[in-house]
N, C-alpha and C positions, 0 to 999 in steps of 0.2 A: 519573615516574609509573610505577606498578609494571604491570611486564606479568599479564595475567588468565591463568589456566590452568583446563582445562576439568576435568581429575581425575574423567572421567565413569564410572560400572562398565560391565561391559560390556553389551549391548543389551537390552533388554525384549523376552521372546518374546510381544508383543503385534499379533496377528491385524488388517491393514488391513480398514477395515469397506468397505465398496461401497455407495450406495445413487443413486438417481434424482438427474439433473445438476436443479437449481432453476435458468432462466439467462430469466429476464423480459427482454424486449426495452422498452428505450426509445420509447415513442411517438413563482442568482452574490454683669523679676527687679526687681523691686521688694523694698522692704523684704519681707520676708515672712519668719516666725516658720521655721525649721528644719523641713523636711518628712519625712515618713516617709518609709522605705525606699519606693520605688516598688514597687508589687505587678509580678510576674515579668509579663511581656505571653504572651500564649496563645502560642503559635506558629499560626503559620495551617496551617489544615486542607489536606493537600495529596490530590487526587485521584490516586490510587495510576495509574500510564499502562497498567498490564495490564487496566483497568477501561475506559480508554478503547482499546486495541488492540482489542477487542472488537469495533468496530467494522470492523475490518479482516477478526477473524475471522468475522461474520457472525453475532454475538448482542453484546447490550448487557445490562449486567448492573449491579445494585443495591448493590452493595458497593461502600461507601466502603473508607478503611486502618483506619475505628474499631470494624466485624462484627467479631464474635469470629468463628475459622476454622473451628471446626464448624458455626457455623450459616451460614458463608460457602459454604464448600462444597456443604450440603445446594442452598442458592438457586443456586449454580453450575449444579448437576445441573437443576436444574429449568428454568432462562434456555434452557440449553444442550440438552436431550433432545430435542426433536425436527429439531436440523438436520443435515440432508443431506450426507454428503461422498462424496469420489471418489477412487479413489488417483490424484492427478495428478506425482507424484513418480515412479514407475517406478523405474527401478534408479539415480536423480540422490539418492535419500536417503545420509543420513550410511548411511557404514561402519560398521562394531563400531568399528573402531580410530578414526574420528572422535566415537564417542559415541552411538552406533546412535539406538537409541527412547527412552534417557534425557535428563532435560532439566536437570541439576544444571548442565552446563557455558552456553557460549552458545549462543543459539538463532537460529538463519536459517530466514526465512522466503522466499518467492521468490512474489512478486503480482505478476499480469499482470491490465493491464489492455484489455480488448475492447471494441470500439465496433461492437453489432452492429445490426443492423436489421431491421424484417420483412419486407423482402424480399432480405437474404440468405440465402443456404443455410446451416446450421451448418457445414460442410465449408470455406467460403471466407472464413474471418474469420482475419486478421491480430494479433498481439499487440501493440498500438501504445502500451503503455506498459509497459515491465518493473522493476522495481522488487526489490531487495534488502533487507531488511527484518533488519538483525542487532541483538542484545542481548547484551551480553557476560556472562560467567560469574557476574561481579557481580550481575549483574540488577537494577542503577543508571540506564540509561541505554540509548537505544533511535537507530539513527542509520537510514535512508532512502536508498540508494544507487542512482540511476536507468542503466540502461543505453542508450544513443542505440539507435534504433528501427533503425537505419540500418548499424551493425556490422557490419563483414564478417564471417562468421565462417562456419567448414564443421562443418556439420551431419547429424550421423550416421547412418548407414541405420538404419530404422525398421520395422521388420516387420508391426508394425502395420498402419500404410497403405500397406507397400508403398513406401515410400522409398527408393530405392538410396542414399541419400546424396550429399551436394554442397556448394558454399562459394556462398553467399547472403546478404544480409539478415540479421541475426537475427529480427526481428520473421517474416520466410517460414518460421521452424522451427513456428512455432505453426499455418501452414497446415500445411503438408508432413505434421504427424501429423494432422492433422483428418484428412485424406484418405477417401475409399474406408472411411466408416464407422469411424474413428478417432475422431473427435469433437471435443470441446475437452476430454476425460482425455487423449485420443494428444496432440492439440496441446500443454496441458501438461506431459505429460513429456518430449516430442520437444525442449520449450525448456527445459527441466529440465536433461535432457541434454546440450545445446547449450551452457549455463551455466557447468555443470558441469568442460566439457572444456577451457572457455576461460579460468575465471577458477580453480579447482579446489577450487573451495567448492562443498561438499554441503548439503543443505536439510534442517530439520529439519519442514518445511511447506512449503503452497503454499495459494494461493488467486486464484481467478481472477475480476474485478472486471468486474463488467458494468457500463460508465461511466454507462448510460441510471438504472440502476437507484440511482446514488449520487442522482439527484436525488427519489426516495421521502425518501431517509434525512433527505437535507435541509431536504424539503418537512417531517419531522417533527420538526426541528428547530426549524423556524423559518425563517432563513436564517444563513447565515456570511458571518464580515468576512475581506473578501480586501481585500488593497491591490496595487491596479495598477500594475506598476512602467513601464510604455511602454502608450503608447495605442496598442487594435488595435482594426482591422476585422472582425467578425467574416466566414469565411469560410464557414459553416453556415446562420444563420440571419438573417431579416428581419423589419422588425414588419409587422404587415398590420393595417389599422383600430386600431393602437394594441399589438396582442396579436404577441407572439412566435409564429414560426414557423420550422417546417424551410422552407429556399429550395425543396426540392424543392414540397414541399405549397403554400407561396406564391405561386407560377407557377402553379397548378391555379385558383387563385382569382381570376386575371386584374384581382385591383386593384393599385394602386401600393402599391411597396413602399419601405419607410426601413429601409436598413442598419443593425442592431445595432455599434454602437459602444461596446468597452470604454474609458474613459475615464481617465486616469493620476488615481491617489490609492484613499483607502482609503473604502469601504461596507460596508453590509450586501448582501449579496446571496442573490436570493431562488435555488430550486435547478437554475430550466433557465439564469441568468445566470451562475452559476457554476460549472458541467457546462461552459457554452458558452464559457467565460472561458477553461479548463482543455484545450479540444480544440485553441486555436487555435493554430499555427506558422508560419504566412505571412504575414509580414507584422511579424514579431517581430526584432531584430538576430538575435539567436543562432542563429532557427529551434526545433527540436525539442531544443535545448537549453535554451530560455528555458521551450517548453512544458515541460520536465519538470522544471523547479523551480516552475513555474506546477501542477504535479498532484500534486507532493509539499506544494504549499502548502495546497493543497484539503485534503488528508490531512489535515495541521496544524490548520488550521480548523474543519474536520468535529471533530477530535476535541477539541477546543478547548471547542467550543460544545456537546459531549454532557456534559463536566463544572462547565458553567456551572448557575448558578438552582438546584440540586437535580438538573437534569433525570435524574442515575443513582439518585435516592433516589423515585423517583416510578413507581410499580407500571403508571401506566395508561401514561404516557409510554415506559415502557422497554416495555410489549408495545407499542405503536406500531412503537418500533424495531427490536425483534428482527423486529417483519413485513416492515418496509420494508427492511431488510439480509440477510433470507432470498431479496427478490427482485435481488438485487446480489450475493451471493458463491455461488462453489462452491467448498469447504475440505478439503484433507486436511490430518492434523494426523499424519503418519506412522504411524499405529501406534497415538498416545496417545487415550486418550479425551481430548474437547472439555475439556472441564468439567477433568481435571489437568492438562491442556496450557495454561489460564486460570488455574488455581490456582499452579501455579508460578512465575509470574510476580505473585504478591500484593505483596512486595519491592519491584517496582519502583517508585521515589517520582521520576521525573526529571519536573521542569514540564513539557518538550515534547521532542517530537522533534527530533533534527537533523539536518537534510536537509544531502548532500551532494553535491557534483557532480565529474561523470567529466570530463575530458580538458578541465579547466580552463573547463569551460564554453563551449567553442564548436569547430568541426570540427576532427580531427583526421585528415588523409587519410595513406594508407598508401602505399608503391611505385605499387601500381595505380590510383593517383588516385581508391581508395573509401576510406570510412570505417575507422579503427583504434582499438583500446582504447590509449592512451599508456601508455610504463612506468611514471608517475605512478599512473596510475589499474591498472596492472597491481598493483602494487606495494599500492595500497588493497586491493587485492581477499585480496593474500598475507596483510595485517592482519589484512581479517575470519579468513583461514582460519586464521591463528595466536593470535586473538581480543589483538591489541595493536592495534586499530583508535582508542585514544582516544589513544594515543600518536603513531601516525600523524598523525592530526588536530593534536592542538598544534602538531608537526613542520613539518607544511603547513596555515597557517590558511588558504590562497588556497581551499583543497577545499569549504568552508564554501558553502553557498548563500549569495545576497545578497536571498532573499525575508526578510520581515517573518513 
């Protein structure tokens, strides 16, 4: 398999724009006479995956692979104009000499996901799901690389918030920049950075996933088929008179409660069952290994089911979606505008994502009896940086998720 190479010029002096964080709070053969040549069979229509990433990035967009590109573009600009981003990359963006602001080679994106609440502060929110997000130079194929919440890793002062720096959690870098009016842009970068110095992959984007918010997207989907791979308890929620609830709020109501139970096999699931499906770790073999082939499967799904029935060919459905994904993402796109950081990726034809997993899927403890990235998963990470990531992969099938 031939290695990719990025051949990028050097950087776009393209101005990061800043505007207002969007970050909504969360409230699953007989004789027969000699026949004619058979007529060529169509090839089936494939839904271009830059069309369903959109989802990730926080607009949903109308273009099939069969728009002509000028009037593809014109509708890009128009899906895309009014959303909001933040520079959450800080100084973790590509170099000139990695390929700065241009996007001809591969492209990394870096998605955190937050599970925040209305009664917490924006300052004290954790990144509890991080995610790697690379495309290689081909722009064929899209792979999902989750990092354990739990990584040790030393995390650089921060001027920002006021950090002096220290060796923590990863998932505490995304506090430690909120801090003292940092926000979740410091948070963001602070785990940018963290990222950055651990695996030495730069970003060519970010966007940060408010988890409450994917069940809008969902609810306007419809729902998504997840298949359960181990029955879990839910650790969240309970039904109360039949209806799903936060356990916090269920205790308020003082009636009897029946535990939420995910059940092994595959459904349709509606968007607070599948939200709920995707937070769970206790109670799973792996833990926060299992959840994060469990949130890259959601990913899967989610975009899955935005290229089913027409739903990107459908004006009123896709504003549905850009609403409901406006209150779920905050996106920088480095530098680029929305709309050709979307368009550059028109090429890509891959059926689906493929999710892949770190440190063979289950704990991997260091000297200090804490969590470690394995040379395995070190070594994945050099791939992306050297974009022979699909090489890797044949190399080591075991790296493969084993979700559906």
């Amino acid at each position: 398999m031939p290695v990719h190479t990025s051949g990028r010029p050097p950087a776009l002096e393209t101005p990061r724009t800043s505007a207002r964080i969007s970050a909504t709070i969360p409230a699953q053969p007989g004789g027969r006479p000699p026949a004619a040549p058979p007529a060529r069979k169509r090839p089936r229509r494939k839904e271009p995956l830059w069309a369903r990433l959109t989802l990730i990035f926080g607009a949903v967009l109308m273009l099939t692979s069969g728009v002509a590109l000028v009037g593809g573009k014109v509708m890009i600009d128009q899906a895309t104009g009014n959303i909001d981003q933040r520079n959450l990359l800080g100084d973790a963006g590509k170099s000139d000499a990695e390929g700065g602001a241009d996007l001809k080679g591969p492209i990394d994106m870096l998605l955190l996901g937050v599970d925040a609440r209305e009664s917490w502060a924006p300052d004290d929110v954790r990144a509890d799901s991080i995610i790697v997000l690379h495309i290689p130079a081909t722009h064929d194929q899209a792979y999902l690389i989750s990092i354990p919440r739990d990584t040790e890793a030393r995390i650089p002062a921060f001027k920002k918030s006021g950090y002096p720096g220290g060796v923590d959690k990863i998932n505490a870098a995304f506090q430690a920049g909120a801090r003292n009016g940092g926000g979740w842009e410091g948070g963001a970068q602070l785990t940018a950075a963290t990222i950055k110095q651990m695996t030495g992959v730069g970003f060519d984007g970010a966007a940060i996933i408010n988890f409450g918010g994917f069940k809008r997207i969902i609810d306007t989907l419809g729902t998504v088929r997840i298949c359960v791979s181990q029955e879990v308890k839910s650790h969240h929620m309970s039904f109360v008179d039949g209806e799903p609830m936060w356990n916090a709020e269920a205790k308020k109501t003082g009636k009897p409660r029946t535990p939420v139970v995910h059940k092994k096999g595959c459904r349709e699931m509606e968007g607070w069952a599948a939200l709920d499906y995707s937070r769970q770790r206790y109670g799973l073999k792996n833990a926060d290994y299992d959840r994060q082939q469990n949130q890259q499967q959601l990913i899967k799904a989610m975009a899955k089911k935005a290229t089913q029935n027409g739903t990107l060919r459908s004006p009123t459905k896709i504003n549905e979606l850009i609403k409901a994904a406006g209150d779920a993402f905050v996106l920088d796109t480095g530098g680029v505008p929305v709309a050709d950081f979307i368009f550059t990726m028109r090429g890509v034809g891959g059926s689906d994502l493929t999710m892949l997993r770190t440190n063979g899927g289950t704990f991997n403890g260091n000297g200090n009896n804490r969590e470690a990235l394995s040379e395995q998963t070190l070594e994945m990470f050099r791939a992306v940086q050297e974009d022979r990531l699909a090489e890797f992969v044949v190399a080591n099938p075991e790296v493969l998720s084993t979700r559906k």
